[in-house]
C-alpha positions in Angstrom: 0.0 0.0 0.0 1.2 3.3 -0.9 1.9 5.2 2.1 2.7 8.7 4.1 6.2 9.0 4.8 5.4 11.5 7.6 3.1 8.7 9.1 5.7 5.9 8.8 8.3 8.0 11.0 6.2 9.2 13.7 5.0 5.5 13.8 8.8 4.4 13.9 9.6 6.9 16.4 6.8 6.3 18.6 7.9 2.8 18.5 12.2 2.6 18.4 12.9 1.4 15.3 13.3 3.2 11.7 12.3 3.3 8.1 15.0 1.5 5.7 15.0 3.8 2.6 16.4 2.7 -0.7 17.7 4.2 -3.5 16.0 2.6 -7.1 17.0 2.7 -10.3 15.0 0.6 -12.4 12.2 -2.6 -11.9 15.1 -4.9 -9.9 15.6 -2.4 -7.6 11.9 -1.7 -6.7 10.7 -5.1 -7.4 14.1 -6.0 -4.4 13.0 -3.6 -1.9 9.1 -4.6 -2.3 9.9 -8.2 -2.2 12.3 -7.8 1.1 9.8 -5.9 2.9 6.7 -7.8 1.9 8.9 -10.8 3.4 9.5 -9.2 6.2 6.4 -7.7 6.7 8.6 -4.7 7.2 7.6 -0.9 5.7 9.9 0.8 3.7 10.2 3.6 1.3 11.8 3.7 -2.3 14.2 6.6 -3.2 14.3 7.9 -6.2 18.1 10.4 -6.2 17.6 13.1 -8.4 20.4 11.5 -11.4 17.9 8.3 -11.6 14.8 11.3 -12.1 16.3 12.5 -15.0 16.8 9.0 -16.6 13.7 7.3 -15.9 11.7 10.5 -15.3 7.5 10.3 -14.6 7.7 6.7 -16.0 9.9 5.8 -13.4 8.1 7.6 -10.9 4.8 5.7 -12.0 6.8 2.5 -11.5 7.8 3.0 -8.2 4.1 4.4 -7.1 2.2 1.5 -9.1 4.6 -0.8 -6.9 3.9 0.7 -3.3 0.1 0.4 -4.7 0.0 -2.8 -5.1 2.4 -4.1 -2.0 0.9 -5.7 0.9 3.1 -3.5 3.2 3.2 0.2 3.6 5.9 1.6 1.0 6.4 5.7 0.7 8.3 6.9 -2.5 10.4 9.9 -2.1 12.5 12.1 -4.2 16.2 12.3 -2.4 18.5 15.0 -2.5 17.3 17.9 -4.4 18.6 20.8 -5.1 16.8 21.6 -8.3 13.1 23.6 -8.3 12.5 21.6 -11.8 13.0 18.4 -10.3 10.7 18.8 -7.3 8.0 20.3 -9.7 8.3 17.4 -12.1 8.3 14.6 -8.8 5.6 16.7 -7.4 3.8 16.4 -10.6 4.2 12.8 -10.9 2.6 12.3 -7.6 5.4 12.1 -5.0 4.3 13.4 -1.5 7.2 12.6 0.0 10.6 15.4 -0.8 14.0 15.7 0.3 14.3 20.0 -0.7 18.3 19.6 -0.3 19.9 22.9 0.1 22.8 22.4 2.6 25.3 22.7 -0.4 24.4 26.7 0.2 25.5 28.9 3.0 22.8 28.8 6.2 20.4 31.6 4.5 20.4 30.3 1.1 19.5 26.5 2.4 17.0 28.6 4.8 15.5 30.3 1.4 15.2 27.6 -0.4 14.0 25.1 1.4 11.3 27.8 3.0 10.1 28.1 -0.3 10.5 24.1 -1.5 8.2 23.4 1.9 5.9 26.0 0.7 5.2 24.6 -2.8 5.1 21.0 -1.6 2.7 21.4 1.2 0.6 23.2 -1.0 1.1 19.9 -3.1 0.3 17.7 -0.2 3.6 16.7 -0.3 6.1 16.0 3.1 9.7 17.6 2.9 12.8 16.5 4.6 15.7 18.8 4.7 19.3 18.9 5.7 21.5 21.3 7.6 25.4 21.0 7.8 27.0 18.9 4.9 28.0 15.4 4.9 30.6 14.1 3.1 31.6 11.4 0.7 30.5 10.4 -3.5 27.2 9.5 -4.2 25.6 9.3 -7.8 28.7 11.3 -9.1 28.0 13.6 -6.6 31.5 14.0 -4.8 31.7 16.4 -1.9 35.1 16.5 -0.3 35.7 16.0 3.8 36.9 19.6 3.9 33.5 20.6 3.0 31.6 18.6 5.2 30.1 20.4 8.3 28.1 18.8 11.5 25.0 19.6 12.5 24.6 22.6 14.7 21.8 22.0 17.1 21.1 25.7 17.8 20.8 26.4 14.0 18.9 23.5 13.5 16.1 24.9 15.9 15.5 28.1 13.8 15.4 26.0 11.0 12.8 23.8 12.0 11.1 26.9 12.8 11.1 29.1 9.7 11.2 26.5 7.0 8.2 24.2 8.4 9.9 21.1 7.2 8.6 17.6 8.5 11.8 15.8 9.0 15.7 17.0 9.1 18.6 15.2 8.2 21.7 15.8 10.3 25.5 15.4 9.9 27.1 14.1 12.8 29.7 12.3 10.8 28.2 10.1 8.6 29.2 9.6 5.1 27.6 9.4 1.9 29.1 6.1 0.0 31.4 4.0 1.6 33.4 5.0 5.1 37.2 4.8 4.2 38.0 4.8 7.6 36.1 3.3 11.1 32.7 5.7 11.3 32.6 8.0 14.6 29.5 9.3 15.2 29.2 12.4 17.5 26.3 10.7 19.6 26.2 14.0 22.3 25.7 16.2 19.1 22.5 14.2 17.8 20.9 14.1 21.3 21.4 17.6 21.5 19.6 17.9 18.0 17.0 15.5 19.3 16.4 17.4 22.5 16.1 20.5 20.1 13.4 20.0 17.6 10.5 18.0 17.3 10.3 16.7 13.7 11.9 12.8 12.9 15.5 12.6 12.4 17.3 11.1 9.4 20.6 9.7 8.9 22.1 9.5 5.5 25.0 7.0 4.3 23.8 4.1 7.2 25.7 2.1 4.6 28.7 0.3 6.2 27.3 1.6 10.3 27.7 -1.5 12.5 25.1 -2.6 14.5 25.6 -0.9 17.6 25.7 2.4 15.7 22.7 1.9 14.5 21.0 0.8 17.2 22.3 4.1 18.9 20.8 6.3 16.4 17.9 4.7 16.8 17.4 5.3 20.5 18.7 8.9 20.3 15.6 9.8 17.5 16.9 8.9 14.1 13.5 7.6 12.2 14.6 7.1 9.0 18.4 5.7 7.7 19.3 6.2 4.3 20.6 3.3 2.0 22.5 3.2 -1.9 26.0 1.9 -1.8 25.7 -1.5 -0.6 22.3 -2.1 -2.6 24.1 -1.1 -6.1 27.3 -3.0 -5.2 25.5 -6.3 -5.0 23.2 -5.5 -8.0 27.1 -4.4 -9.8 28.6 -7.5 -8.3 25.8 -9.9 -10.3 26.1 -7.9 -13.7 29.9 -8.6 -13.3 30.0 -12.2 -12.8 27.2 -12.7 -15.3 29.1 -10.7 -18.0 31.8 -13.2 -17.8 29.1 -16.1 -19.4 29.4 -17.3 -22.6 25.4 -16.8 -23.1 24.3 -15.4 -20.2 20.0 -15.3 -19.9 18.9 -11.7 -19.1 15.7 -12.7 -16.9 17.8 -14.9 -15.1 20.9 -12.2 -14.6 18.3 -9.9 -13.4 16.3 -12.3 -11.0 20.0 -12.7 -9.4 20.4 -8.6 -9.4 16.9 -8.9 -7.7 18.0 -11.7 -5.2 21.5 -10.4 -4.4 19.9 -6.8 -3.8 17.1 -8.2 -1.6 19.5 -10.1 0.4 21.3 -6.6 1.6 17.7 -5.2 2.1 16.4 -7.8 3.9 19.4 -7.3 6.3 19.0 -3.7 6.4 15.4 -4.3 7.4 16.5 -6.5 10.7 18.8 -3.8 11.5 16.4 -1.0 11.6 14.1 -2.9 13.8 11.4 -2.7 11.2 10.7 -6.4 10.5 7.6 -7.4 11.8 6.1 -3.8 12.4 3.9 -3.3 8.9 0.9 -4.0 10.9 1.7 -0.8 13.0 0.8 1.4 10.1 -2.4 -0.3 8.9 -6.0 1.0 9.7 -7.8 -0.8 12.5 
């Protein structure tokens, strides 16, 4: 069942666990993180990053809300890090509620600006928005931002944020990393409790690929409601196509039921992690 993000992470909150959300690029991707969570009886939410909008555009956007239609588990579809007016209008026109107006690649008051005004046309949309303050680093979808750049979360700032922007959910930096974490992650716990103890909306956590368990687990309790997840989902989908390019005759339906397979295996892990296995019947009507 298609469902509200903003519901799904209150639930989560409420209830000390999060929402697993995955980046998607084609059918194997959705049809992976559908068939994990369904398994699971887990929700989730399909991410669509801006780079995979502009190649599949509203057909894949029709894909991915078709497919949280018709799963027997709640499934949100949300547009990740934007930074592009065009691209929220065309997700917002597709039929996404559920945007990420990314603006922390500008100083505080343009990210302010802009994400003021994003909020404003996607509530007026019926749409949810989560934002981002400070800057996290590491390569994601060709989008590389170097460690010099990347600035924590400032729990102060983050409360006037909250304030004058309206949005439903923040994502902070508190050293996470986008892609994959060349060195052992350190988290500055203190700094997101602060944040926690600061604002009221869910928090998220981007690049949970690669966090070990007790990390995770720690987020969690400290009010992280949703965790992002890309790297480790395309590296088993890359590591199939690799192996299967090295066959003589190699089937396409059965290279991509492998993709499908391999990807659903890192899901289905991600799923346990989170906490959220087992919880879909907390977001069903009575």
């Amino acid at each position: 069942m298609l469902a509200s993000t903003s519901e799904l992470l209150h639930t989560a909150r409420r209830n000390a666990y999060a929402i697993g959300a995955f980046n998607v690029y084609n059918l194997e991707g959705v049809k992976a993180v559908i068939d994990a969570a369904e398994a699971l009886q887990s929700p989730a939410m399909l991410q669509l990053h801006p780079s995979a909008l502009k190649y599949g555009k509203s057909p894949l956007v029709a894909l991915c809300m078709e497919a949280a239609r018709k799963s027997l588990v709640p499934i949100a579809v949300h547009l990740d890090h934007s930074t592009s007016t065009k691209d929220i209008d065309l997700a917002l026109a597709a039929g996404i509620k559920s945007i990420m107006a990314d603006g922390s690649h500008l100083p505080y008051e343009g990210n302010l600006k802009f994400t003021r005004e994003m909020t404003q046309l996607s509530h007026a949309n019926g749409a949810v928005v989560e934002a981002e303050i400070g800057r996290i680093s590491g390569t994601e979808d060709g989008l590389t931002i170097a460690e010099k750049e990347a600035k924590m979360t400032d729990p102060i700032q983050a409360i006037e944020f909250v304030k004058e922007t309206q949005v439903d959910a923040l994502a902070v930096t508190i050293g996470n990393v986008h892609g994959k974490y060349l060195r052992e992650p350190r988290l500055d716990f203190p700094r997101l409790a602060k944040i926690r103890d600061a604002v009221e909306v869910p928090l998220v956590l981007h690049g949970a690929s690669g966090l070990p368990e007790t990390m995770i687990s720690q987020s969690i309790k400290l009010g992280v409601a949703k965790f992002n997840v890309n790297t480790e989902v395309r590296q088993a989908y890359m590591d199939v196509l690799k192996t299967s390019a090295s066959l003589s005759d190699p089937d396409l339906l059965e290279v991509m039921e492998k993709a499908i397979d391999a990807m659903g295996m890192v899901i289905s892990e991600k799923l346990q992690l989170f906490g959220s296995a087992g919880k879909a019947y907390l977001h069903q009507s009575p």
